[in-house]
Biopython code that builds the backbone (N, CA, C, O; Angstrom):
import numpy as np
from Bio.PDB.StructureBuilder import StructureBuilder

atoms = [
    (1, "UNK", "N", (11.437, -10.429, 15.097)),
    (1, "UNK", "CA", (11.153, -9.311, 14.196)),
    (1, "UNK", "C", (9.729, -8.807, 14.451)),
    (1, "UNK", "O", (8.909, -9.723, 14.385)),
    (2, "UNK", "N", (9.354, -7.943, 14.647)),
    (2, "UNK", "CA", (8.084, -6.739, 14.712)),
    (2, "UNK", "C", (7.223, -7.561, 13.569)),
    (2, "UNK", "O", (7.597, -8.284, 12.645)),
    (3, "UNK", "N", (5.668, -7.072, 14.097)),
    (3, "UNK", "CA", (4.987, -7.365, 12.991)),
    (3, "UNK", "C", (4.512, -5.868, 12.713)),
    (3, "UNK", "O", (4.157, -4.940, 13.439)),
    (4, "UNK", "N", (4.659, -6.041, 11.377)),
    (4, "UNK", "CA", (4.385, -4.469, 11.031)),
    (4, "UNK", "C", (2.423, -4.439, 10.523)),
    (4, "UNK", "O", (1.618, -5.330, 10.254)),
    (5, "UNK", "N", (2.324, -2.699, 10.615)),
    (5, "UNK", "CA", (0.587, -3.077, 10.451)),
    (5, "UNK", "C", (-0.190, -3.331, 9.215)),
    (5, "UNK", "O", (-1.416, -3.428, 9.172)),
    (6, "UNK", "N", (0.891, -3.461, 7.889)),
    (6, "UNK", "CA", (-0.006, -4.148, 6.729)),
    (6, "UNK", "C", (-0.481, -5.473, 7.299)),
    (6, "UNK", "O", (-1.603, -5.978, 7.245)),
    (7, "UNK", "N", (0.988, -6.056, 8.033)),
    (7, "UNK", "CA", (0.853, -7.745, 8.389)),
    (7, "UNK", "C", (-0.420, -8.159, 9.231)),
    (7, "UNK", "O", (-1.236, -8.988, 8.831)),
    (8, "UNK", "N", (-0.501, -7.507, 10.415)),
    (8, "UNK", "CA", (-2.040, -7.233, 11.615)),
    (8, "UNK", "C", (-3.435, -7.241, 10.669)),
    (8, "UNK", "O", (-4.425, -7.958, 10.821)),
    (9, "UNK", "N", (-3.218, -6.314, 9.746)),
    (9, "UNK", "CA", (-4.321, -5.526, 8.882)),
    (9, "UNK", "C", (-4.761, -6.836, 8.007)),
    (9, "UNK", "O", (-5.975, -7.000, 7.888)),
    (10, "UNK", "N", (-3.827, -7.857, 7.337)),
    (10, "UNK", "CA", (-4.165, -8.531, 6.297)),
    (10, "UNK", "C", (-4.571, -9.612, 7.173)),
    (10, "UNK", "O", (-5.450, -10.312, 6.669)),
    (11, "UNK", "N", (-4.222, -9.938, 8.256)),
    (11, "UNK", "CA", (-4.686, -11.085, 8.947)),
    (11, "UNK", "C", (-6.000, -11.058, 9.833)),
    (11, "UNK", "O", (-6.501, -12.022, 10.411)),
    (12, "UNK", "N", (-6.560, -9.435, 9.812)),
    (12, "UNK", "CA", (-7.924, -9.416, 10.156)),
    (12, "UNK", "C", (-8.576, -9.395, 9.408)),
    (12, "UNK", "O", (-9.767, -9.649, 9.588)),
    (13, "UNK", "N", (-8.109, -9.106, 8.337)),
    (13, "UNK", "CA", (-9.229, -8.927, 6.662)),
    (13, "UNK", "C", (-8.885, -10.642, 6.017)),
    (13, "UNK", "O", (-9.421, -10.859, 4.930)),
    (14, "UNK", "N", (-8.445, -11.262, 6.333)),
    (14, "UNK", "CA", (-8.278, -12.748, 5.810)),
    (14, "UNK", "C", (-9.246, -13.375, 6.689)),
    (14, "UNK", "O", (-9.871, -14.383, 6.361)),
    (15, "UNK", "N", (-9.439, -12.485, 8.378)),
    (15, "UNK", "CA", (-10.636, -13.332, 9.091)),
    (15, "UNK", "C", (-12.302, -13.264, 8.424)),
    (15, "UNK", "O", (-13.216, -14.028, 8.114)),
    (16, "UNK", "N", (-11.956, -11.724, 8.453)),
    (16, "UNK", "CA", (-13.401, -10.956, 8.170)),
    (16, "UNK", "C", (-12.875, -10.029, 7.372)),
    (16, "UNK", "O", (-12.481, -8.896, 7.648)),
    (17, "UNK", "N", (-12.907, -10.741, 6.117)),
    (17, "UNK", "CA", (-13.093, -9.794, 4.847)),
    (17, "UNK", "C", (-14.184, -8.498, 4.520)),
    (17, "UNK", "O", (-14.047, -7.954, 3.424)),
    (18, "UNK", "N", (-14.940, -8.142, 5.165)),
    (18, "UNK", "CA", (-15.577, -6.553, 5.412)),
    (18, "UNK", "C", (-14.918, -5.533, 5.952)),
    (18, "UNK", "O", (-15.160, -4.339, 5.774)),
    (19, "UNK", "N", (-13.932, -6.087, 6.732)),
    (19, "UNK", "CA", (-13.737, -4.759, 8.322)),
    (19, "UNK", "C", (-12.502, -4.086, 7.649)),
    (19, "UNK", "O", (-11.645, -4.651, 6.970)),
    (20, "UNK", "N", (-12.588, -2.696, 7.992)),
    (20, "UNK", "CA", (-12.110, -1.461, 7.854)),
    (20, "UNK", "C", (-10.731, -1.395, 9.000)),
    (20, "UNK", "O", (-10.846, -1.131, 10.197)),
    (21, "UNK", "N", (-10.178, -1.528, 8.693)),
    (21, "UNK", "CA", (-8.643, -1.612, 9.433)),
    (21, "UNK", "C", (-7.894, -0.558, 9.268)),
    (21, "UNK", "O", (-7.550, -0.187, 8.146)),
    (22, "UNK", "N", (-7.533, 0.087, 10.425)),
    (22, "UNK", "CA", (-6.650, 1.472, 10.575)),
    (22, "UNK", "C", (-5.383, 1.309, 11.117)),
    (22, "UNK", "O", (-4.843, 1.886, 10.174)),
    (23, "UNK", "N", (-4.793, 1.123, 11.568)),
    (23, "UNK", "CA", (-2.913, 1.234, 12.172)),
    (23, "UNK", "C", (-2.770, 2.003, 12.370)),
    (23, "UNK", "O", (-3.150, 2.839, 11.550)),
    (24, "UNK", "N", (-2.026, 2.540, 13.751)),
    (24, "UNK", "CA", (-1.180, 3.320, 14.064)),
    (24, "UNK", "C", (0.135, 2.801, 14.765)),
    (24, "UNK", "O", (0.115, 1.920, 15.626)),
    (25, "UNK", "N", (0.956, 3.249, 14.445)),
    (25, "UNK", "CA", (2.407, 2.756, 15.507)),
    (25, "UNK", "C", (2.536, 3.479, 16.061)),
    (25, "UNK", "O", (2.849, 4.623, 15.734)),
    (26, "UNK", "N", (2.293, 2.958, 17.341)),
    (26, "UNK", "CA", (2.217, 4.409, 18.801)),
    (26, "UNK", "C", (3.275, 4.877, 19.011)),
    (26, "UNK", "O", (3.311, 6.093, 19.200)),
    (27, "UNK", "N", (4.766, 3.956, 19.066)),
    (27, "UNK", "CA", (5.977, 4.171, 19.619)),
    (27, "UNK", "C", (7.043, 4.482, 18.591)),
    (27, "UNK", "O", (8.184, 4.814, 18.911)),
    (28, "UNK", "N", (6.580, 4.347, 17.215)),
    (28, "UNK", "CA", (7.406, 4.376, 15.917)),
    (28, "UNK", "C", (8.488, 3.031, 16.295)),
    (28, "UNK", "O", (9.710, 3.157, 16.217)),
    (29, "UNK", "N", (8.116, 2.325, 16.523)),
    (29, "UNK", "CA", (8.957, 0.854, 17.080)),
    (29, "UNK", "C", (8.748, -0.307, 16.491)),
    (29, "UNK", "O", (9.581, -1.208, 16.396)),
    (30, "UNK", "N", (7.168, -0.324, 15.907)),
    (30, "UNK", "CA", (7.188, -1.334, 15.267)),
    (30, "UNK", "C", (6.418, -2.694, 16.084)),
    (30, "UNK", "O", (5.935, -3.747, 15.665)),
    (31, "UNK", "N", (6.594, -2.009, 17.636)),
    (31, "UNK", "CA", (5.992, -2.970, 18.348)),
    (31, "UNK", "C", (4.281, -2.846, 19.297)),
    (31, "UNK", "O", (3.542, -3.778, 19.615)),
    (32, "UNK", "N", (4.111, -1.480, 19.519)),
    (32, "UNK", "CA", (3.300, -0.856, 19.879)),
    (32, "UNK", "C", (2.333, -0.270, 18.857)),
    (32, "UNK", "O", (2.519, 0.714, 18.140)),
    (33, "UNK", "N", (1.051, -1.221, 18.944)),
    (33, "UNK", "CA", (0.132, -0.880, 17.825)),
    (33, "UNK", "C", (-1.066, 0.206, 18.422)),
    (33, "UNK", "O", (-1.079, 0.551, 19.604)),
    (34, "UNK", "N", (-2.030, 0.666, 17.449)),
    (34, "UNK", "CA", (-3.295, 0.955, 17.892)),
    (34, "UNK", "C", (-3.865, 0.417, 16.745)),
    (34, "UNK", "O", (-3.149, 0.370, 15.745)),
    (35, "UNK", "N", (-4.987, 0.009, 16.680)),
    (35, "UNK", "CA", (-5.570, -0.615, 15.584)),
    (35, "UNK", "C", (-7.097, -0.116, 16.081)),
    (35, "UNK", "O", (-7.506, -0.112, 17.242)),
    (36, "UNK", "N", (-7.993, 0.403, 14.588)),
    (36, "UNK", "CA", (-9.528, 0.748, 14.726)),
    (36, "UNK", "C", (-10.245, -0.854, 13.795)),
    (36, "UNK", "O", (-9.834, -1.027, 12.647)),
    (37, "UNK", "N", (-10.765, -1.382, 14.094)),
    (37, "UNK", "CA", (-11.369, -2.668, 13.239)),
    (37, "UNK", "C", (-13.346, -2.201, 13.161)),
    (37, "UNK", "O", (-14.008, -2.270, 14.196)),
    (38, "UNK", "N", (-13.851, -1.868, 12.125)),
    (38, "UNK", "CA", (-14.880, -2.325, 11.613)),
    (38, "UNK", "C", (-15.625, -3.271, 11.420)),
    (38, "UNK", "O", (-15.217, -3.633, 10.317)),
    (39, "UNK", "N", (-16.349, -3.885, 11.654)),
    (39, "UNK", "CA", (-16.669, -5.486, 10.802)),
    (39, "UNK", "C", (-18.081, -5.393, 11.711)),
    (39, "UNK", "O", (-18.355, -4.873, 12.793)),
    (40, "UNK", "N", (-18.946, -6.279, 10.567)),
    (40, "UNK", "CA", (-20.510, -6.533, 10.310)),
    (40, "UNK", "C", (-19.900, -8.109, 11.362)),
    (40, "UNK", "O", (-20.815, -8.610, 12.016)),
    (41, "UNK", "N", (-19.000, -8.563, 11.457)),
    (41, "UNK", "CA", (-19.258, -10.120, 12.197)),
    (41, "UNK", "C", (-19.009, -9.089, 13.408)),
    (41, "UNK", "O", (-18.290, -9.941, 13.930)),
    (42, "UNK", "N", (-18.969, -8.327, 14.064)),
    (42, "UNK", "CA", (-18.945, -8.132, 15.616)),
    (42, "UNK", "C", (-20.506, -7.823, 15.951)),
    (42, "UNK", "O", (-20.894, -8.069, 17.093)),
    (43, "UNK", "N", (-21.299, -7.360, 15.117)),
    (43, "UNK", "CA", (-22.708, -6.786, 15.249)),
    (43, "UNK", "C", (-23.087, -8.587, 16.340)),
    (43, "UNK", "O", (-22.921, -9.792, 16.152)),
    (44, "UNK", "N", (-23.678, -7.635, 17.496)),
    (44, "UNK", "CA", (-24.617, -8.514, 18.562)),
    (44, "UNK", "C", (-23.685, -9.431, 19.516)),
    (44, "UNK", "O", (-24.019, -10.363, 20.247)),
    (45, "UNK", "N", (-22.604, -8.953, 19.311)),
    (45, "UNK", "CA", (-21.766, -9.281, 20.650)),
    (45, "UNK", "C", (-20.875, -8.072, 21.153)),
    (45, "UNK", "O", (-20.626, -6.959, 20.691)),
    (46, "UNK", "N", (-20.467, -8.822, 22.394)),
    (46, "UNK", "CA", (-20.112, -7.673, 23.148)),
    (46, "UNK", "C", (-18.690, -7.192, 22.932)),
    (46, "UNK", "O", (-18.111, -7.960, 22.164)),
    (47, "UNK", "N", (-18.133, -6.463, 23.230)),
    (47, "UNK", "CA", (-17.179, -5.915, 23.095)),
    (47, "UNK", "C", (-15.925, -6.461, 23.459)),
    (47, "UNK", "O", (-14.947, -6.066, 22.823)),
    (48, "UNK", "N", (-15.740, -7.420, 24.497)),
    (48, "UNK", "CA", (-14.812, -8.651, 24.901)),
    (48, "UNK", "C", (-14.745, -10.002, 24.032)),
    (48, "UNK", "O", (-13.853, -10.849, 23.979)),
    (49, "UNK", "N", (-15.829, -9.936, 23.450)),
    (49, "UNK", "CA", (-16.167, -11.039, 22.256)),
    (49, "UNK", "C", (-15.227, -10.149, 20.817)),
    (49, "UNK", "O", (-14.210, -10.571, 20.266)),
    (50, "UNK", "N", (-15.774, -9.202, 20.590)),
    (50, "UNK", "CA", (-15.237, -8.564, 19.520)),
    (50, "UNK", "C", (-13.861, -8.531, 19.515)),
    (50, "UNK", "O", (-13.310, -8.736, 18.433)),
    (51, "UNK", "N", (-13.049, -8.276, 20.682)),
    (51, "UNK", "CA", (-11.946, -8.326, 20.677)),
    (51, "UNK", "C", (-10.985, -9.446, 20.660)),
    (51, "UNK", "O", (-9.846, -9.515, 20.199)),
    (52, "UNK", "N", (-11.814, -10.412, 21.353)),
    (52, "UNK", "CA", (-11.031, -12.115, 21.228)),
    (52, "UNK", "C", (-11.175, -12.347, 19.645)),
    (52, "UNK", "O", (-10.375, -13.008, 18.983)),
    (53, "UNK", "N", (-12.116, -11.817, 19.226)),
    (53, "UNK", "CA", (-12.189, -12.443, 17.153)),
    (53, "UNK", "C", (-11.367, -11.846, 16.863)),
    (53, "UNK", "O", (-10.803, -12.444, 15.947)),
    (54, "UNK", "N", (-10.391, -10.046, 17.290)),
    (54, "UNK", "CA", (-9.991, -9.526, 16.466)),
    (54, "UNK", "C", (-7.933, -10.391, 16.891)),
    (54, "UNK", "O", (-7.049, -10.733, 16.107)),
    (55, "UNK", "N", (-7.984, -10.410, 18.221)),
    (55, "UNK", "CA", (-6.794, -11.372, 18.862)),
    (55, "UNK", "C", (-6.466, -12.693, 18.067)),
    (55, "UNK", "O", (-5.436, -13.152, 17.575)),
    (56, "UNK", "N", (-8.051, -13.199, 18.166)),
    (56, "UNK", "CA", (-7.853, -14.483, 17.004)),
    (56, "UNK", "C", (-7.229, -14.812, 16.072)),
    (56, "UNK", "O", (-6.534, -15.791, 15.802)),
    (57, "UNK", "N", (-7.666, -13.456, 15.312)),
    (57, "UNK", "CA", (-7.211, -13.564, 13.444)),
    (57, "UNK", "C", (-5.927, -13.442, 13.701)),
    (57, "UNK", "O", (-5.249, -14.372, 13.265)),
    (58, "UNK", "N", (-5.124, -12.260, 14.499)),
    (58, "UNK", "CA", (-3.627, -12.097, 14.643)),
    (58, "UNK", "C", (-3.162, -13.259, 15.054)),
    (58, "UNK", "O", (-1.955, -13.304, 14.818)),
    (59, "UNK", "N", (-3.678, -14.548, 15.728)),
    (59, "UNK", "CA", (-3.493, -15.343, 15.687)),
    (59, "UNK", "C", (-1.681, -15.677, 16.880)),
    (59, "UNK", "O", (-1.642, -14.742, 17.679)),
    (60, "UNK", "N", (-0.835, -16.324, 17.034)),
    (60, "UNK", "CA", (0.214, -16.285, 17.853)),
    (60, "UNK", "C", (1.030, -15.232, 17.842)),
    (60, "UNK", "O", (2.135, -15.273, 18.383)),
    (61, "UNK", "N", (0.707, -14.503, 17.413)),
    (61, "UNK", "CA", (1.693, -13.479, 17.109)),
    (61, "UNK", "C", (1.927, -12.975, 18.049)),
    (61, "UNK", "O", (3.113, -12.858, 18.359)),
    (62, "UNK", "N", (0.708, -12.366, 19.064)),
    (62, "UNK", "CA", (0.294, -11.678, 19.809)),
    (62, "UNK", "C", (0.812, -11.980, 20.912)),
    (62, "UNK", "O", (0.669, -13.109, 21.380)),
    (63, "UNK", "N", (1.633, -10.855, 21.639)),
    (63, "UNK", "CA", (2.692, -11.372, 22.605)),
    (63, "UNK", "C", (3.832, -11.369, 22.501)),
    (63, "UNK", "O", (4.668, -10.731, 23.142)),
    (64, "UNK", "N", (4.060, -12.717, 20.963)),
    (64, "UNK", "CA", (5.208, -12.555, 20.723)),
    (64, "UNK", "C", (6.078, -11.058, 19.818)),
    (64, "UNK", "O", (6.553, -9.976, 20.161)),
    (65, "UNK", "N", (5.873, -11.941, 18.352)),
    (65, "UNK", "CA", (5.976, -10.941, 17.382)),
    (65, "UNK", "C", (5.501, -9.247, 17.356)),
    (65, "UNK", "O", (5.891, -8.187, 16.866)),
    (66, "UNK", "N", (4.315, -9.806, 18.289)),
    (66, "UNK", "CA", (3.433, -8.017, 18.508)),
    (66, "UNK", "C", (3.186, -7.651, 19.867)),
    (66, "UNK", "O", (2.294, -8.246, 20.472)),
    (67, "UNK", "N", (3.861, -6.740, 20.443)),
    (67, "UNK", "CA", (4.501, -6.810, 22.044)),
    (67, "UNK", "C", (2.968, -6.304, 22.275)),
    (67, "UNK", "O", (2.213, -7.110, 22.820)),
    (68, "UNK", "N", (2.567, -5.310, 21.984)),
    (68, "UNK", "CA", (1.358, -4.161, 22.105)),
    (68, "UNK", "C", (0.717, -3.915, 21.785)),
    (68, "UNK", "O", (1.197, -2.961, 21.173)),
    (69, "UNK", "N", (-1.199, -3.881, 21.350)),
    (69, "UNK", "CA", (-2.012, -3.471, 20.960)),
    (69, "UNK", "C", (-3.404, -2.968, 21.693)),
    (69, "UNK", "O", (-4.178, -3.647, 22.369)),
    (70, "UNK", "N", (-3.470, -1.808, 21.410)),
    (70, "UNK", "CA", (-4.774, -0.774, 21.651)),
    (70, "UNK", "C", (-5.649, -0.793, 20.640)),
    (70, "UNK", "O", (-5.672, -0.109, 19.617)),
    (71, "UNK", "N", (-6.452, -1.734, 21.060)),
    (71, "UNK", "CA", (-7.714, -2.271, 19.795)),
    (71, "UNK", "C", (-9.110, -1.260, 20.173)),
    (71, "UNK", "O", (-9.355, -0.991, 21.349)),
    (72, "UNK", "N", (-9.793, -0.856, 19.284)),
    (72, "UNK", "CA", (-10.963, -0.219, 19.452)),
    (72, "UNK", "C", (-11.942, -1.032, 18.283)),
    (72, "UNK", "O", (-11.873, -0.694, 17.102)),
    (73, "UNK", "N", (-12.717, -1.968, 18.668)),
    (73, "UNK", "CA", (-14.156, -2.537, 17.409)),
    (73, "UNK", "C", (-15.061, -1.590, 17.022)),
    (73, "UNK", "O", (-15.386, -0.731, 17.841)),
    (74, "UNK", "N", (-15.470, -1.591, 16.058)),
    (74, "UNK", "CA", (-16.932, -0.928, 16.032)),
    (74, "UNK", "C", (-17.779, -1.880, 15.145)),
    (74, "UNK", "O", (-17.115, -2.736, 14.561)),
    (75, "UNK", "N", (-19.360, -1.897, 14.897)),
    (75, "UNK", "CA", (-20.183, -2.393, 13.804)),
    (75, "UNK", "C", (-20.304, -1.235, 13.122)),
    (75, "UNK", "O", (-20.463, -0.124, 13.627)),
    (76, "UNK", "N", (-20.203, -1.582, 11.593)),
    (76, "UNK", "CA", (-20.848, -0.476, 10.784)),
    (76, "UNK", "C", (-21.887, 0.072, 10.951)),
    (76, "UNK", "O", (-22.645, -0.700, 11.538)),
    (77, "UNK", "N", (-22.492, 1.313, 10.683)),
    (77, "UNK", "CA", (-23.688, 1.818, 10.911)),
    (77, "UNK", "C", (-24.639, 1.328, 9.834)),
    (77, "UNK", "O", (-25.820, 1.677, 9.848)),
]
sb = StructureBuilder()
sb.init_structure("model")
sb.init_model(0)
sb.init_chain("A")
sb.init_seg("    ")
for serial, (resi, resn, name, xyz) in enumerate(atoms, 1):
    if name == "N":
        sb.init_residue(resn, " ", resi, " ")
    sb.init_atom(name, np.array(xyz, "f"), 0.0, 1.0, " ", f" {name:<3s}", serial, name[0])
structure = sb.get_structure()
């Protein structure tokens, strides 16, 4: 079964309760995400770092349950 993007969304905000989480379903499929993540814990690492924390929180899913994701980090201003 698909992970849908409340499910993605609550499991990056259960990592890092600050970050601003957006969804899109690219393919209307359910399997193909885009996700925008916010968060004060990415400030002073790099952008390959930011993205393994944001892989993290989704935790096994990734792959399975969630075929696809187009992640973009940012730090708050």
């Amino acid at each position: 079964m698909p992970m849908d993007g409340a499910e993605i969304a609550a499991r990056v905000t259960a990592a890092y309760p600050d970050a601003k989480v957006v969804m899109v379903d690219l393919a209307g499929d359910g399997d193909h995400w885009a996700a925008r993540v916010t968060s004060a814990a990415f400030r002073g690492r790099s952008r390959v770092q930011q993205h393994k924390m944001v892989y993290a929180a989704i935790g096994d899913q990734m792959g399975g349950d969630l075929h696809a994701l187009a992640l973009q980090t940012f730090v708050p201003e």
